[in-house]
N, C-alpha and C positions, 0 to 999 in steps of 0.2 A: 852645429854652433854650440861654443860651448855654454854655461850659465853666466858666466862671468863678462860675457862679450855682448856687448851691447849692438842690435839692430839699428843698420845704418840704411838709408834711401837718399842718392844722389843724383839729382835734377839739372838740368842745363837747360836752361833758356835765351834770348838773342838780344842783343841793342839792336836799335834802329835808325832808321835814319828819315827824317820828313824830307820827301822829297816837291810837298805841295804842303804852302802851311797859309790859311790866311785866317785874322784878327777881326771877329767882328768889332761894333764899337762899345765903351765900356760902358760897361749896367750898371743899374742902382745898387745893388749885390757885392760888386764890386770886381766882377766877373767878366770873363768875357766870350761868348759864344765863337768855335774856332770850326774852319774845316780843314784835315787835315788829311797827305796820303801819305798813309807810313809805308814802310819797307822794313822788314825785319834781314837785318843781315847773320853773315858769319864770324860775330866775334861774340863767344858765348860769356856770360859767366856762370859759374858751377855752385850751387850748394848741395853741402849734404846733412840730412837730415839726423840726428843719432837720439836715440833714445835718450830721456833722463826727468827729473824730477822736477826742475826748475829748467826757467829760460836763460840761456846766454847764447853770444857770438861773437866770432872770432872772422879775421881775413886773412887771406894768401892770396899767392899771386903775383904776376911784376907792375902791378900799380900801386903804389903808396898810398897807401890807407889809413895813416896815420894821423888825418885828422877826422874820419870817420867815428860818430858815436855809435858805440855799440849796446846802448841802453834803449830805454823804451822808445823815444823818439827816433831810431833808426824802425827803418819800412820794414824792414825781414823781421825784426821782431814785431812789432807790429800786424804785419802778416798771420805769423803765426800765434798772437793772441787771440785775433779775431777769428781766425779759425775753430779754437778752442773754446771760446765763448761761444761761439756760434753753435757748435756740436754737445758743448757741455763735456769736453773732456777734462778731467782731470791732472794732466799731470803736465810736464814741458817740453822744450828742446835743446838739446847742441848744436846749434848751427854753424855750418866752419863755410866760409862764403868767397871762393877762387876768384877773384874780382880780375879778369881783363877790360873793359869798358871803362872807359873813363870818365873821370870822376866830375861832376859840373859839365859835362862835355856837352848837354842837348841830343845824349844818346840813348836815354832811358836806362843807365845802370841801375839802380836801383829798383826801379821799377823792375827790371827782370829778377833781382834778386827776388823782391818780395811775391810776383809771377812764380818763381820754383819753388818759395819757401811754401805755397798755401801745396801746391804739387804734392811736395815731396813729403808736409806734414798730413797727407788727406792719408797718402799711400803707408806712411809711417804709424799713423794712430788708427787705419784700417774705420776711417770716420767716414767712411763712402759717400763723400757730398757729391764727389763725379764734378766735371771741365763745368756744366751749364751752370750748377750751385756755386764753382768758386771763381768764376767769371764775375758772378753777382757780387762777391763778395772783394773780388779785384777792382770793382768800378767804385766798391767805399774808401777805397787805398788811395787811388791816385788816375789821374788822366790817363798813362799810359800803361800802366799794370795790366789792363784785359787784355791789350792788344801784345804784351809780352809772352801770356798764358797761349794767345791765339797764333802769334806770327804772320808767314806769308805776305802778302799786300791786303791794307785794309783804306777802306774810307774813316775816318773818324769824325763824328760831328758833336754840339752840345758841347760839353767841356774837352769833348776828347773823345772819350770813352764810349761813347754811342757807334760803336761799331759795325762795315758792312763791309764783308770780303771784296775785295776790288781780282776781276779776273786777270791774271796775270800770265804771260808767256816767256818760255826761258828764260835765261841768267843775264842779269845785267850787272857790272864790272866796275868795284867804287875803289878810289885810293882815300883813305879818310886823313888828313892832316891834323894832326894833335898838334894841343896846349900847353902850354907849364900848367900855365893857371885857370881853372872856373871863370864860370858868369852864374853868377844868380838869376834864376828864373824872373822871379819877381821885380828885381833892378830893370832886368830887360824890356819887360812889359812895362814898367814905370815908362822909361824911355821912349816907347815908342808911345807910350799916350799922349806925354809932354810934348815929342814931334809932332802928333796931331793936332794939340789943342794950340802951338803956336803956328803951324800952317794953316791954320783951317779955313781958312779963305783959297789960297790956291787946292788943298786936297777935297773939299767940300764936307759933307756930311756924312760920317759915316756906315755902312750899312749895318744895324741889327744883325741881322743873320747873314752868311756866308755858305760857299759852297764848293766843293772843288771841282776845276773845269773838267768840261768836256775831254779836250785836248789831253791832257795829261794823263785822263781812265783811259784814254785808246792808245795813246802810246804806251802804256804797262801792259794795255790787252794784247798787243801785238807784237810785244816784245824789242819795240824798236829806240834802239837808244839815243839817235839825233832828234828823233820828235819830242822823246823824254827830254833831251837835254834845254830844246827851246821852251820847252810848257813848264817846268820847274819853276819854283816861285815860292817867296817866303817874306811875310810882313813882318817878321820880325831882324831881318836881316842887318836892314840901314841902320834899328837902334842895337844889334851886337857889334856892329862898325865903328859905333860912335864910344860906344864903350870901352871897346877892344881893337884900335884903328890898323893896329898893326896888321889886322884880318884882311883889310883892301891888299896890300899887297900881296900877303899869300895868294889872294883869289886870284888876281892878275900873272903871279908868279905859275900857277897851276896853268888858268886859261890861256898862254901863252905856252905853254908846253905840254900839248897834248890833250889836254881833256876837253872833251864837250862842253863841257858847261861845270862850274863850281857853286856850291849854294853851302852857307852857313846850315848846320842842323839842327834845328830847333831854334832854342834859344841860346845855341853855339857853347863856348867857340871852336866846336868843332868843325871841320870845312869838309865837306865830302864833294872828292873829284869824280865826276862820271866822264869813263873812257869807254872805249869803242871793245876791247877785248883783254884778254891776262897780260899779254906780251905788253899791253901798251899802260896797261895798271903797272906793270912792273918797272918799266922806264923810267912812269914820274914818278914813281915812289923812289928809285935812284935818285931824279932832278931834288926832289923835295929830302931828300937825307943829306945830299951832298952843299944843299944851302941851310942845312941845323934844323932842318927840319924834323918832329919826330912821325913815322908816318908808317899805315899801314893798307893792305890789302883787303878787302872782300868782298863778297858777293850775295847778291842776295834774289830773288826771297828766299828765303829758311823758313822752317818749321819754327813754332814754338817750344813752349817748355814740354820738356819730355825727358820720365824715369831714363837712365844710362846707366845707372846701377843700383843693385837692392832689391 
């Protein structure tokens, strides 16, 4: 290498998709205790690390990013201050951040960004915190940042973040239907507390703490994708509906052709279809492109974040 080239470390990590999300009821805090079963799928996004003095960041990629800040309140930077402060390094980064995941989706983009950035900045500034120390420091980021660093099938409980590997068997088969447009976390969660507190006569009282079923850890343990498809479940769903209505028809549009079962992800509006195998991923992603729909394939579990170059 020559002097004048600067050391680069480039990281890929995964979106995901909750395939089990339930809302406890909300705390004094202002918070709310969640359990959730993530899936880490196949649609990564990329950072790479490059040496330099100071902090900046840039995107590429085919998702418009053009309203993303790339100042201190973006996660990847962020990320990588905290790593720095934390180790006491000195100096910054270039980060140039390959954005496929989409943006507001309920897919955890960012969160995997900020997942590679602590990666790719541990391996780049040779700051040996190692996976256990910046997991630690993934759970000060955000809900789902550890479980980006971690991948695979996880339980998540507490804000999110309280992580417990969920045993998982072969590949299961999502067609994910994209947005134009975002949903705000925080809107959605408004939403669905405002639906509680004026049903709460027929919904009753809601539980403190939550847990994810039974049924759903044994259909991932077993690999089986109709019993996944009837055990799925998301509290958040009815208020991304209400928000975003046009989502009732996609899901009808999907569960009428083909898929097992459709579930808003996260806090949407992303729709993730579960089908039975590729051939049949690949059909409704034809059904859903041929009605404007924008839409993609993948599978999962996948790995977490992980050096691919440097």
């Amino acid at each position: 290498m020559r002097s004048d080239q600067r050391r680069s470390i480039t990281v890929r990590a995964p979106g995901k998709i909750n395939v089990y999300f339930r809302v406890g009821a909300l705390q004094d805090d202002g918070y709310h205790e969640v359990a959730s079963l993530y899936q880490a799928v196949s649609l990564f996004e990329e950072v790479t690390a490059t040496e330099s003095d100071a902090f900046s960041l840039r995107f590429g990629g085919p998702i418009d990013t053009a309203g993303l800040p790339t100042d201190d309140t973006n996660l990847a930077i962020r990320a990588a201050k905290l790593l720095a402060a934390h180790t006491g390094y000195q100096g910054g980064v270039d980060l140039t951040v390959l954005k496929r995941v989409p943006i507001a989706g309920g897919m955890g983009g960012g969160s995997a960004d900020a997942a590679a950035t602590l990666l790719a900045c541990d391996e780049l500034w040779c700051t040996g915190v190692g996976r256990s120390g910046l997991a630690a420091l993934a759970a000060e980021l955000g809900a789902d940042v550890p479980f980006a660093l971690e991948g695979g099938t996880a339980v998540g409980t507490g804000r999110g973040d309280e992580l417990s590997q969920a045993l998982a068997k072969g590949t299961f088969h999502w067609v994910l239907a994209l947005s134009d447009g975002g949903l705000s976390t925080p809107e959605v969660y408004n939403m669905l507390d405002r639906h509680r507190d004026d049903h709460a006569n027929e919904l009753g009282e809601q539980p403190e703490y939550v847990k994810v079923e039974t049924a759903v850890l044994q259909a991932v343990r077993v690999g089986d994708a109709e019993s996944l498809a009837d055990s799925m479940h998301n509290d958040l769903q009815a208020a991304a509906l209400r928000l975003a209505p046009e989502l009732t028809k996609l899901l009808e549009l999907g569960e009428s052709r083909g898929a097992l079962a459709g579930i808003v992800s996260g806090s949407g509006p992303t729709v993730a279809f579960l089908v039975e195998s590729a051939q049949e991923a690949s059909e409704l992603k034809s059904v859903l492109s041929r009605a404007g729909v924008s839409a993609l394939t993948v599978t999962g579990p996948v790995h977490g974040a992980r050096v691919i170059e440097g």
